[in-house]
N, C-alpha and C positions, 0 to 999 in steps of 0.2 A: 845377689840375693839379700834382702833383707834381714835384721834380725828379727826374728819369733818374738811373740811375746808369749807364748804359752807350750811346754815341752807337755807330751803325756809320759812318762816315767813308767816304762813296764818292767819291771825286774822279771827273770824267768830262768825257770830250770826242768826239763825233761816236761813239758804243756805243750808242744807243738803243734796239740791238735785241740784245745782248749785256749789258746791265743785268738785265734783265728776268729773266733766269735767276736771278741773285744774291737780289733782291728776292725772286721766289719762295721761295730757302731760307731766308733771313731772317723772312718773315711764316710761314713756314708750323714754325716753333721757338715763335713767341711761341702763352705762354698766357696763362689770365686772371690767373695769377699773377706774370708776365715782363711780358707787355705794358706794364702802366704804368714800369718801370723802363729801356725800350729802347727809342731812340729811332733812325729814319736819318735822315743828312742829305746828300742827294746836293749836291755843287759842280759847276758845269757850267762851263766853262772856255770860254766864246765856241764852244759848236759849231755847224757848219753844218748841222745836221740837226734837226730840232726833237724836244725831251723830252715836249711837250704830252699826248700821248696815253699815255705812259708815267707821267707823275703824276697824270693824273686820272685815270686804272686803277686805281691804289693808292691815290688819295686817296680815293674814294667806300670803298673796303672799310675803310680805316684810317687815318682821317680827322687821327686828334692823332697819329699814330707818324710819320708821313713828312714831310718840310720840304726845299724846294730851293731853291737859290741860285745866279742864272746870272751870269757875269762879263760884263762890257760888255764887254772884251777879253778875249784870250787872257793871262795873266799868267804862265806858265811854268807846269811840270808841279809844281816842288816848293812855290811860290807856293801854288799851289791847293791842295795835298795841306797844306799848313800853314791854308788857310784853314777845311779841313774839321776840323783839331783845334780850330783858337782860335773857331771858330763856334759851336761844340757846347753844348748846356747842363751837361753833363754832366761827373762826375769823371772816367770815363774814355772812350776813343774807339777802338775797335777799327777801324784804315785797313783797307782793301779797297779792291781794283782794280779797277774797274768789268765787266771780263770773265773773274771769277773765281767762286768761288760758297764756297757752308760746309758741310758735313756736317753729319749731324744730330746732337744736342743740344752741339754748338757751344757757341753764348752760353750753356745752363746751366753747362756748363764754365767757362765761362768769369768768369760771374756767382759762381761759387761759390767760386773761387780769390779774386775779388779783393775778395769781403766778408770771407772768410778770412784775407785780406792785402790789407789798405784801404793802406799803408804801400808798396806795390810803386812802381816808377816805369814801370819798363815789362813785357811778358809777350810770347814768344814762340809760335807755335804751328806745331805741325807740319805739312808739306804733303803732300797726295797728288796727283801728276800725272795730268791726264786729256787725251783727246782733244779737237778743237775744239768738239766736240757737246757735250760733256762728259755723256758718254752711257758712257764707257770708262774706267776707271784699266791708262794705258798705263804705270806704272813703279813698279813695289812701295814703298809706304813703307818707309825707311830709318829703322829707331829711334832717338831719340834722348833727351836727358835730358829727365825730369819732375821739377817740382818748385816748388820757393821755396826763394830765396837769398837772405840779406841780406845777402852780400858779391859782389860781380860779378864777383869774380876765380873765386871758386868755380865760377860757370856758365861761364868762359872755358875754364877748367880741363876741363870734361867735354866741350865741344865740338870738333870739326875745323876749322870755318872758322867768319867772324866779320867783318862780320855777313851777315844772308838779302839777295842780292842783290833778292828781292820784297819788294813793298812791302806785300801783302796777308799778315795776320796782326802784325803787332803790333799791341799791345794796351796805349797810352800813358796816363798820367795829365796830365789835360791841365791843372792848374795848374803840374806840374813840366814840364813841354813848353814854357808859355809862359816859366818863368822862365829856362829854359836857350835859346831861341830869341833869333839873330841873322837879320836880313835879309839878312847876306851869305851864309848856308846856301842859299838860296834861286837861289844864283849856282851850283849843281852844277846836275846833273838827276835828283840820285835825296837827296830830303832825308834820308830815313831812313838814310845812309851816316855824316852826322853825329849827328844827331839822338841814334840807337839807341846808340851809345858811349857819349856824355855820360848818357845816361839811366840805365845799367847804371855806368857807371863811379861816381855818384854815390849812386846809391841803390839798396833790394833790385829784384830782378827775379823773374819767376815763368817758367818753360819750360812747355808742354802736348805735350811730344813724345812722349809713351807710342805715337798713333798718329795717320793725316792728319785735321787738321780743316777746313785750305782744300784745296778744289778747285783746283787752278792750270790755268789751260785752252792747253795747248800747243799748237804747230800751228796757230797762226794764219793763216796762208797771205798776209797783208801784208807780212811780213819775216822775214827767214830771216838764220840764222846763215852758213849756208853763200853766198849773195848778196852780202852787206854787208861788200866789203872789209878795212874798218873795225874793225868790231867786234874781240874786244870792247873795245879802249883806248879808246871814247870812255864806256862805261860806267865803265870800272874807272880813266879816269884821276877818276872821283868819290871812289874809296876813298883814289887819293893825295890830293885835296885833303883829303880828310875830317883824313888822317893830317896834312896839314900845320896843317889848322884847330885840330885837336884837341891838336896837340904838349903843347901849354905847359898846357891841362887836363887831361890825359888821364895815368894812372901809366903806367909805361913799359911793364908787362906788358900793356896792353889795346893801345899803342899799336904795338908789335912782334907782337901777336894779327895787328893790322889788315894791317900790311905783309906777313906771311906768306901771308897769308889771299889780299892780291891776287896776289902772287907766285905763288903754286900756280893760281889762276884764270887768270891769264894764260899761264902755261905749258901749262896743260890745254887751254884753248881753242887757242893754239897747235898744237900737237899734233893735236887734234881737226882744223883745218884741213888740214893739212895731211897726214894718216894719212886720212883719212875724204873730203880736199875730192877736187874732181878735176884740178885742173893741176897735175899732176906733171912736174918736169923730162923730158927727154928719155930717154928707155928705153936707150940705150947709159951712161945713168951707171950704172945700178943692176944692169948685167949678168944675172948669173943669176937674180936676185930680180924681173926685168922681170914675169917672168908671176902670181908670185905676190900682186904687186901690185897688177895689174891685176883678183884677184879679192877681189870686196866682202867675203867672208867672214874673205878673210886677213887684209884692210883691219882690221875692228873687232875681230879677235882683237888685231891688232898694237897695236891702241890702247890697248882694257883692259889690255892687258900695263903699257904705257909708262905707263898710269893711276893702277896701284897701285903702280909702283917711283915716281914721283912722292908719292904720299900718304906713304912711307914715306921719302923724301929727309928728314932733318934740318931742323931749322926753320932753325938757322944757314949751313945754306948757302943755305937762300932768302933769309934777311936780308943777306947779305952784301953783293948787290950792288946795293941799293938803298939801304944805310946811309950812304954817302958819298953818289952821284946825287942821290938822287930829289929831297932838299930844298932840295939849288940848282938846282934843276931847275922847280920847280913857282913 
């Protein structure tokens, strides 16, 4: 058999019945022409649920395309997600989510960019959001740039923020993945935070934003934004470490991308909490506006407002106040 030129990278834990979708768009792209160069390789992270039935479904129909590997432990999310790159036979390794999916001719896309540009380190692809069925596109794609870059700055330069807080859709070169890989990366929960910088910072990179290629499946109903105190600082304090891991690699134009980047993410989810959550202080503070408030419609008008006078804040007053902090801090 041939080597692959393209792995699909599914990391996975306890989704055996949210797989299954992915795989479908996946086998159902390959022809007799793709087939031998596309390979999956699902990583199974200690789940409590068995995959058995899901690879011998795929395996009996495609027999040399599908390969899985179950962890005797649970090894951490980004562990895993790094074992699905360095596993792979192949140049490069398209990550995906396990409860995401691909639009169709995806991988030819994708195939053709990177024989086009064998020299890329990493490639970006645009998302379209769907409901949990993934049966809906609940949120219009938003265009963004297409192309090939042989400088990173370039692609930094055309985007808003930086990088895709998902992990599904990049599209890595995994002999440059393994030579920039640290095991302390693996100490965040979203590898791709570091990863995707170094990759773009050092070599060309390719964008597929013209329009959505992954599926992203919203509305999961396990976890919720609005529930989870927390959020999002325990995600986005990944992009400070990222910023702190990367300092001393990283040119300062990517590394002030990144801090911006969380900076406006943190304010918006802010925001969102708090304009959209429902415990609002006590209705003698906000006087007149008590009733307006209280209607959901005023609610998400008031938000989008505050959304885009946000996107259009200065980059320098978002760095401000994180240029002194955050790196005695982290």
């Amino acid at each position: 058999m041939s080597k692959p030129t393209l792995t699909i990278g599914i990391p996975t834990r306890n989704r055996n019945d949210l797989i299954t979708d992915l795989l479908d768009d996946v086998f159902s792209q390959l022809t007799d022409k793709t087939r031998a160069r596309v390979r999956i390789l699902i990583t199974d992270n200690a789940s409590d649920v068995p995959y058995d039935a899901v690879i011998e479904r795929y395996s009996k129909s495609h027999p040399e395309s599908i390969s899985y590997i179950r962890n005797k432990v649970n090894i951490g999310f980004s562990a895993n997600v790094n074992k699905a790159v360095q596993s792979a036979e192949s140049d490069f390794v398209l990550i995906m989510s396990d409860d995401d999916g691909l639009m169709p001719g995806t991988i030819d896309a994708v195939l053709s960019m990177i024989d086009a540009h064998p020299d890329v380190g990493i490639g970006m692809l645009g998302h379209a959001t769907y409901d949990k069925m993934m049966t809906k596109e609940t949120r219009p794609f938003m265009s963004s740039v297409y192309g090939y870059f042989s400088n990173g700055k370039d692609y930094l330069d055309r985007i808003p923020s930086f990088p895709d807080a998902l992990i599904s859709g990049y599209v890595v070169n995994r002999l440059y993945w393994i030579e920039n890989f640290s095991h302390d990366f693996t100490e965040i929960n979203s590898i791709h935070f570091i990863m995707a910088p170094l990759l773009i910072a050092k070599y060309p990179c390719f964008a597929l934003g013209d329009k959505g290629y992954v599926k992203y499946r919203s509305d999961m109903g396990h976890w919720s934004i609005a529930t989870d105190p927390l959020y999002p600082f325990p995600m986005f304090a990944s992009y400070l470490k990222s910023c702190k891991i990367n300092k001393k690699l990283l040119c300062t134009r990517i590394h002030e991308k990144m801090y911006c980047t969380t900076m406006r993410t943190v304010m918006g989810f802010i925001i969102r909490n708090k304009v959209l959550g429902y415990n609002f202080p006590r209705k003698e503070i906000f006087g007149v506006l008590s009733p307006y408030l209280d209607n959901s419609t005023f609610r998400i008008r008031l938000f989008n407002l505050m959304m885009q006078l946000l996107m259009y804040t200065p980059m320098w007053m978002l760095y401000v106040p994180f240029r002194w902090l955050v790196p005695e801090k982290l």
